[in-house]
N, C-alpha and C positions, 0 to 999 in steps of 0.2 A: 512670345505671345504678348499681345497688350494687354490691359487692363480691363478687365471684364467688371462692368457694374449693374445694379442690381435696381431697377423700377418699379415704382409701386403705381402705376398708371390707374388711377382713380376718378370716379364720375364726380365728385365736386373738389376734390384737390390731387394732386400728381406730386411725387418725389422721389429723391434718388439718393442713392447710396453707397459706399463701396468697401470691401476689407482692406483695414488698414493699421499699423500694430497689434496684432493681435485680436480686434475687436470692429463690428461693421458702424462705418461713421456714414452720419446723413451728408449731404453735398448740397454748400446754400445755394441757391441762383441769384442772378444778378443785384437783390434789390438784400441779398444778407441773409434771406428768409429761407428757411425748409420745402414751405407746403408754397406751390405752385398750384392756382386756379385751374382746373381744367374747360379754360374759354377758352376760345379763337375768336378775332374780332379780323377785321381786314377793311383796313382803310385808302386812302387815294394811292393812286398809284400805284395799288396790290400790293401796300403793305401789311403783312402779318403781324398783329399783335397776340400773343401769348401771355396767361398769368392773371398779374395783378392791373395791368392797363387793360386789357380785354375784357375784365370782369367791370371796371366802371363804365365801357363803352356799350355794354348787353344793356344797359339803360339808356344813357345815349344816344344809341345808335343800333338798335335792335334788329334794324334788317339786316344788319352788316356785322354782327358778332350771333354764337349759337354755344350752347352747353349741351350737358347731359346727353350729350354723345353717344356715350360707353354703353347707355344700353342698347344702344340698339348695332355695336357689334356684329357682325355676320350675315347684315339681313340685307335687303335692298331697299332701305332706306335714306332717300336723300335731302340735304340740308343747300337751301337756299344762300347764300351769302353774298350778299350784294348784287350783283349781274350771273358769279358765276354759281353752278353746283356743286358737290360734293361729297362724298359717300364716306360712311364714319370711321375709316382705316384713314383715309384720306384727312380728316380732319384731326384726328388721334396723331396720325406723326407729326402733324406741326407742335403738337404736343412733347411727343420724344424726342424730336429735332432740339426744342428747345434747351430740354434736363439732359441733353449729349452735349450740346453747347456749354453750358452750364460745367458739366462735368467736365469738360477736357478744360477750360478755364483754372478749375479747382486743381484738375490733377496736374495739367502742365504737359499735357499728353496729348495725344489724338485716342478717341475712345470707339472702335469698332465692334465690339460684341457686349450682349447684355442680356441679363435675364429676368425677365415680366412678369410678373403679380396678372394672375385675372380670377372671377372669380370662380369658386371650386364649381358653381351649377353654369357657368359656362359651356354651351354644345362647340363641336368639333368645328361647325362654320365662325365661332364666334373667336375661337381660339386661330383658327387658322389668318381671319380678318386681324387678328392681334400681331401673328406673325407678320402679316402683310405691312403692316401699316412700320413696323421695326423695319421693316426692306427701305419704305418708303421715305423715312427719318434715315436714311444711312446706315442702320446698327443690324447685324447678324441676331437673328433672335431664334439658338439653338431649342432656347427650354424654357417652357413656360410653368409656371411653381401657384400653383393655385394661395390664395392671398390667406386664406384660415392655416392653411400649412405652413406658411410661412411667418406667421403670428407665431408658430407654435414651436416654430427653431428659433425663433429670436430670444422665445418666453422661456424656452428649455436651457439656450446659451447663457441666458442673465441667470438662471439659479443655477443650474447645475446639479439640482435633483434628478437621481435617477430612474426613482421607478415610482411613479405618481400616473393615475388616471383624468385627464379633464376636459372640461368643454372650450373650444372656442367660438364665440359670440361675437362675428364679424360685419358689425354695424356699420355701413360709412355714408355716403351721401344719397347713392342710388338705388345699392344692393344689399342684400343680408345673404350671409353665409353662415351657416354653424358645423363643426366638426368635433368628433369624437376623437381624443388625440390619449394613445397610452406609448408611456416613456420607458425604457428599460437599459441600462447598462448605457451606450452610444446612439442607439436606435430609438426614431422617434417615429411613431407608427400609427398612419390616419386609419383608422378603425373604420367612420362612418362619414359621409357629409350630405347634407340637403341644405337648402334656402330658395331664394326668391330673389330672383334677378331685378323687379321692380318693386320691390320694397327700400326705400333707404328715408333719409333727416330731409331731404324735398317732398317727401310725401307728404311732413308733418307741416313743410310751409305752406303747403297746396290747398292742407285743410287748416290750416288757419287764415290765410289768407281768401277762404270761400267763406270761414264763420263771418269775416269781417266785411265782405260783401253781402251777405244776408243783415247784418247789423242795420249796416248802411244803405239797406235796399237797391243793391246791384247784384248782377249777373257777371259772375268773373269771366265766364264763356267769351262776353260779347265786348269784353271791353279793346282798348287797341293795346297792342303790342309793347309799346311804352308805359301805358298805365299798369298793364299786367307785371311788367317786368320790377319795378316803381313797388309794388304792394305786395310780390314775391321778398323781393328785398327787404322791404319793412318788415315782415313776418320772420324773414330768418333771423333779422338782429331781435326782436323781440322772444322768439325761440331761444336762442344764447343766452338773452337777459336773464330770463328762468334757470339759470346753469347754476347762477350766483345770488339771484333774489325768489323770494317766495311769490310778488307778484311784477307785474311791467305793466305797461302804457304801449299800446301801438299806435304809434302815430302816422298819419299819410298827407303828406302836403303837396299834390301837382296839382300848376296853374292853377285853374278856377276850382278845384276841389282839396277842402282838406275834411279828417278825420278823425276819430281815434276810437279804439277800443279797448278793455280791461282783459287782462290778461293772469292766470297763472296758473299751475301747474296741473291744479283740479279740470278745471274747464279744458284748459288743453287734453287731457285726457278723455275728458266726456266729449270733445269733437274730434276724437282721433280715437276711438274705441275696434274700428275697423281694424285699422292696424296693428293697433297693439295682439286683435286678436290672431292675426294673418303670423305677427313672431312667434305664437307657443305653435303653429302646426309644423317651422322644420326643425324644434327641440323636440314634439314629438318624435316625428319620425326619424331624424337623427337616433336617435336614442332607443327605439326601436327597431331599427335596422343593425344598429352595435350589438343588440342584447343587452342592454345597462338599465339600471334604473338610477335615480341621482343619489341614494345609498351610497353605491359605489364609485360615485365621482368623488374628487378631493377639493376641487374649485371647479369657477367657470372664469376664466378671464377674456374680457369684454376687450374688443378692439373695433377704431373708427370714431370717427369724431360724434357719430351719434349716439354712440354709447356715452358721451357723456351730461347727457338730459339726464335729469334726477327722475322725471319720471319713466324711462325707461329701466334706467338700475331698480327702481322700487317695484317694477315691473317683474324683471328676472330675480330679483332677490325673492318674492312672493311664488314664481315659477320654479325655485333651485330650493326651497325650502332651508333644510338646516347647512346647506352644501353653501360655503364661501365665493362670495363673489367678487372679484379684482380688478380695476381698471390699471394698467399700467401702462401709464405712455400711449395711449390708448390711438393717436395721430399719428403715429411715428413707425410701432409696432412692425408693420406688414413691411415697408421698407427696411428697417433695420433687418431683418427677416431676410429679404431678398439679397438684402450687401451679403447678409451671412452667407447663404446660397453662392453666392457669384463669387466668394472664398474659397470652399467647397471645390465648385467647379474650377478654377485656379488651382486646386491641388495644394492650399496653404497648409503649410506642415503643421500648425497649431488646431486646423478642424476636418484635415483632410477625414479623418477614420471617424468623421459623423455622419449615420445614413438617416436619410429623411423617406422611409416608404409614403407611395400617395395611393390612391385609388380611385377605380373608374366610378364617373357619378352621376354616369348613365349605364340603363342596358343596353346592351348592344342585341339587336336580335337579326332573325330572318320570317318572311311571311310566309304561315302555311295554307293550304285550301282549307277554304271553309265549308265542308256540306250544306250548312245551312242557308249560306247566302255565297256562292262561288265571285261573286265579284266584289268582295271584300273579307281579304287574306284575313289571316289573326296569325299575331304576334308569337313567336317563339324564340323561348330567349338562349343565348348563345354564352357571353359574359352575362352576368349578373350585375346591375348598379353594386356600388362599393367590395368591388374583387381586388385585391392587391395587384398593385402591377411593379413587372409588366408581366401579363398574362395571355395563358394559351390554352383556349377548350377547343374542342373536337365533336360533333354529335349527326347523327346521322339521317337523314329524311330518304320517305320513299317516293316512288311517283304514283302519283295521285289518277293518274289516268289511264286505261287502257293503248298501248303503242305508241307512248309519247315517244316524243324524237325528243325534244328536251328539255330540262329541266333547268327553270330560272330562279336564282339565289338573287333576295333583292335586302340591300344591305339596311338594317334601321338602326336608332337612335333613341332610348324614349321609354316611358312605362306604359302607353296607353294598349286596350285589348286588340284596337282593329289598328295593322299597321299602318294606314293612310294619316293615323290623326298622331302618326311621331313623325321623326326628321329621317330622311331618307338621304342616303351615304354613297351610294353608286349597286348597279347594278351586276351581276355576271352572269351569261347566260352558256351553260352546257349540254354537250351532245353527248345522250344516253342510248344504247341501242334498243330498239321498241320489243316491248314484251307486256303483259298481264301490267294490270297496276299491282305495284305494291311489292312486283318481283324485282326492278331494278332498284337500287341503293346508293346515295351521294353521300361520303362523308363530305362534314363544312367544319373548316379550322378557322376560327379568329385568334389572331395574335395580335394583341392591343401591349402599343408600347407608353413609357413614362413620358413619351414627347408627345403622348395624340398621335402616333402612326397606325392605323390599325392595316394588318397584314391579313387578307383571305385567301385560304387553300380550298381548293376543291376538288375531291378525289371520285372518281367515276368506280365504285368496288370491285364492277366486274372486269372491266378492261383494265383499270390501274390509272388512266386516263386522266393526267393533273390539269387544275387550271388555277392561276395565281394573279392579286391583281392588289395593289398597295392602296389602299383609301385616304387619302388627308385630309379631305372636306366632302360635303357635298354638293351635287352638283347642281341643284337649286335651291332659292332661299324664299320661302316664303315670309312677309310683312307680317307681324304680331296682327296688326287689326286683321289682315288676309284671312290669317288662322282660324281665328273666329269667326269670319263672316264663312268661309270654308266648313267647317263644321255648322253651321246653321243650316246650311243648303244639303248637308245631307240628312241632317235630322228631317227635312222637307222631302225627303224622297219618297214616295208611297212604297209599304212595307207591304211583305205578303199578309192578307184579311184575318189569316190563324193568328197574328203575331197583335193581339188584343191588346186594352193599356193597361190590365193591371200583370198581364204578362212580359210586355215591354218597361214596367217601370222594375220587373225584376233578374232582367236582364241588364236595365242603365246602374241598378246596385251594385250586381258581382262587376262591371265592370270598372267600376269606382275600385273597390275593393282591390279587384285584379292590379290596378293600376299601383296601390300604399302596399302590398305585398311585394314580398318575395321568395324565391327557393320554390321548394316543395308545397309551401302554402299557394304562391301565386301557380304552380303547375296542376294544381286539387281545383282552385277556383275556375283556372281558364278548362279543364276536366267535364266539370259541372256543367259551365254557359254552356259551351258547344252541344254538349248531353242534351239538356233544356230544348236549345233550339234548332237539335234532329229531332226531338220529340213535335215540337210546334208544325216543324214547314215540312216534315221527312212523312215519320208516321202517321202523326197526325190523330193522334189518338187521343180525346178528350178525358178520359179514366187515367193516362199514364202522366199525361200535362198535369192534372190537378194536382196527382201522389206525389209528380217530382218537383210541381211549385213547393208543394207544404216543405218537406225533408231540404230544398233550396233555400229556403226564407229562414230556417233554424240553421244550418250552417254557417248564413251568411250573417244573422244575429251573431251568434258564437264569435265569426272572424270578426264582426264589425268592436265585441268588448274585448280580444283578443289589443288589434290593433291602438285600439284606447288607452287599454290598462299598461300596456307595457311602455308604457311611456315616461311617467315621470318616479311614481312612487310605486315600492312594491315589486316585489318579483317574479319577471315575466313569465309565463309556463310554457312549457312544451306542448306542444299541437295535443299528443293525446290524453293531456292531461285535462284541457279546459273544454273541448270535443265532446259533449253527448246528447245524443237526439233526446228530445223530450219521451218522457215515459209515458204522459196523459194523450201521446198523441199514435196512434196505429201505423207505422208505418211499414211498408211493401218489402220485406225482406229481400222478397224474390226480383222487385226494382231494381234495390242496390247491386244486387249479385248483374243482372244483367248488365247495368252503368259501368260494372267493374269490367265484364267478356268486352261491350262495347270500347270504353274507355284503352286497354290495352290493344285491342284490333286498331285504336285510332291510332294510335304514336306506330306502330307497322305499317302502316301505309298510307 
């Protein structure tokens, strides 16, 4: 077998890695240097440039060079480059092509398999586009190691503490990742993870590079392609300056225009307040979804080149309270990580018996009938976001209809309540023999592997009746802007006349809600809406709507400090511990009891 090495494929910089004595070493590319640009630039005669010449040409020569790629990962999104197109698997392996080039130089090899960094909130089309584009670079890309996990084998390998709880804070160019990571004996074990796939250190050039336009009384929207690129660039070195000075000078000198601005750390923060707020919501929920509070953490170690802005750190240090904050090697991190891993998977007898548990970091679900509005399913989840894998649940649905012939299992991806507004995985549709609703029965098995394989059983109860069907991606991708403009149009769709606004604004809460829960809490919340809105468009009963808004609204207070508090200080409670209807307020015993005969008749059939 040859030499298996390990990528840390990055939206503002790429590198590579691989085990070797003992220990995982970075792999320079041609110019001596570590961190490779993640541009592509293509010039006369369809030459590709990669790296550090591609990153001076994005100025230059801006129709003809394109970055920040990686987010857009799995979608169908395409990238103009010069005459031709390009789609961003497509542009990513000139990327891999290049740190396999690289690599086999170093090692003196030819290098045919490898294992990729992506990031932990990565979906299954984004991961699968990851695999593709390793096709497309020549490299087998059996297994992809989400980038915070692997910050946290490289972090585990350098000490060699065994039994420590902490956070990783996986800052880099494009994206933030955070992970709950506990250590014990050999086993290094992801607990929890959330972030934000368009969050990263361009976000913070974008807003400064717009202060500096307002300064200057321009409009960055409208400027050309060159100038833009020109005052991105300025922004980021003056960003870095702040790394090492308290304050900087931005300067912008093209043709007929120059500039400058004052700069530092303060200010930078008061035009990037947005952001910084957008980082404590996946330490929240991270850390609510683990069960922890930062009590019980030991450290947080920061990785990604944007964690090393001072005012970032002064950020999480304020965020982690009395709890130690670490930056080590903070650029390096995730690849060294991945060499480790691609040791690992080598079978190197010095780390073979190290296991790295990951977990799913999405739910996976299926869509049930809705009473209240039948042409828009609701969500029922199957795995759970952060289930250790690889895992296998089993749960049963009935049919929904009198004499249905049969029954469609439609695969998702997502937290949202109504299945349309997640990512949809493949479909399978079953033949049930016709009877009563609610008398035939499908079990539905998902079996989700560490590689993103997800495996569907479908057991027909009465006949025995299998059907099976491997999922790797799905089978459309909708464009981020699509998504949104998607949900607008059905927010526009006229609702039935009972479905009032201060009844619909209390149905858009639990489904917020629905969406930051999980377990038992999200199965109480998604319980309630549907209750709600059989009451609204079913019975229709104006006495029973107003009893079950009130006892609603107090619930969903309750879940809303629930969700809050358990988050950074303080110890989280148990559901029926922080749970109690208000005493000043009358509520319908005889309601709830009913909610409950209801509620249980729902999940039968």
């Amino acid at each position: 077998m040859g030499k298996i090495i390990g990528i840390d494929l990055g939206t503002t910089n790429s590198l590579a890695a691989v085990w070797q004595n003992g220990r995982s070493v970075l792999i320079p590319n041609s110019f001596g240097e570590y961190l490779t640009p993640s541009v592509v630039s293509i010039g006369e005669e369809n030459t590709v440039y990669v790296g550090k010449i591609a990153k001076e040409r994005l100025i230059s020569h801006p129709d003809h060079s394109v970055n920040i790629f990686k987010r857009f990962m799995g979608t169908e999104k395409i990238f103009q480059i010069g005459e031709r197109t390009y789609r961003p698997e497509e542009v990513s392996a000139f990327v891999l092509r290049k740190l396999k080039e690289d690599a086999e130089r170093y090692l003196g090899e030819a290098v045919e398999e490898a294992v990729v960094s992506v990031p932990a909130y990565f979906n299954d089309m984004a991961r699968k586009a990851t695999k593709t584009a390793g096709e497309l670079a020549g490299l087998k890309v059996e297994r992809i190691i989400n980038e915070p996990s692997a910050a946290a084998l490289a972090y585990h390998n350098r000490n060699k503490e065994e039994d420590e709880t902490f956070l990783v804070f996986d800052f880099g160019g494009g994206t933030l990742d955070v992970s709950l990571v506990d250590c014990f004996d050999n086993i290094i074990e992801i607990v929890s993870v959330s972030g934000d796939n368009c969050l990263g250190g361009s976000d913070f050039d974008r807003e400064i590079a717009g202060q500096f336009c307002k300064e200057q009384g321009m409009d960055f929207t409208e400027l050309a392609p060159k100038r833009r690129e020109i005052l991105l660039e300025s922004a980021n070195r003056a960003k870095r300056a702040l790394t090492d000075n308290a304050s900087t000078i931005m300067q912008v000198s093209d043709e007929d225009f120059t500039g400058q601005m004052e700069l530092d750390n303060k200010k930078l923060i008061q035009i990037s307040m947005l952001l910084f707020q957008r980082m404590s919501v996946p330490i929240k929920k991270v850390m609510r979804d683990g069960d922890k509070n930062m009590l019980e953490i030991s450290k947080v170690i920061l990785v990604g080149g944007s964690c090393k802005m001072p005012s970032v750190k002064q950020y999480l240090c304020h965020m982690a309270g009395e709890c130690k904050v670490y930056a080590v090697d903070p650029d390096h991190m995730v690849a060294l990580g991945v060499g480790t891993y691609a040791g690992i998977k080598e079978r190197q007898e010095d780390i073979k018996d190290l296991l790295l548990t990951d977990i799913c970091p999405f739910t996976l679900s299926t869509g049930i009938y809705n009473e209240a509005d039948p042409d828009k399913p609701i969500m029922s989840a199957i795995i759970e976001r952060n289930s250790v894998l690889p895992c296998s649940k089993v749960r049963r649905f009935c049919t929904a209809g009198d004499f249905q012939r049969h029954v469609k299992i439609d695969v998702y991806q997502g937290e949202e309540y109504y299945v349309d507004k997640n990512i949809c995985l493949g479909v399978l549709n079953v033949d049930v023999p016709m009877a009563p609703k609610g008398k035939e029965t499908v079990s539905v098995r998902y079996t989700y592997d560490i590689n993103g394989i997800l495996i569907v059983d479908v057991k027909v109860d009465s006949t025995g009746e299998k059907v099976k069907e491997i999922i790797t991606t799905g089978v459309d991708t909708i464009e981020p802007e699509k998504i949104e403009q998607y949900i607008e149009e059905l927010e526009k769709l006229k609702l039935h006349p009972a479905e009032q606004e201060e009844n619909q604004m209390a149905i858009a809460w639990g489904e917020r809600l629905f969406a930051q829960a999980s377990g038992d809490l999200r199965e109480e919340l998604g319980g309630r809406i549907r209750y709600f809105q059989h009451l609204l468009l079913i019975e229709q009963d104006v006495y029973k709507v107003k009893k079950w808004k009130r006892q609603l609204e107090i619930f969903f207070q309750n879940t809303e400090k629930y969700l809050g508090s358990a988050s950074i200080y303080g110890e989280p409670e148990d559901i029926d511990s922080w749970y109690h209807e208000s005493e000043s307020e009358e509520l319908d015993a005889n309601l709830e009891e009913e909610y409950r005969l209801w509620y249980d008749g729902h999940l039968t059939h």
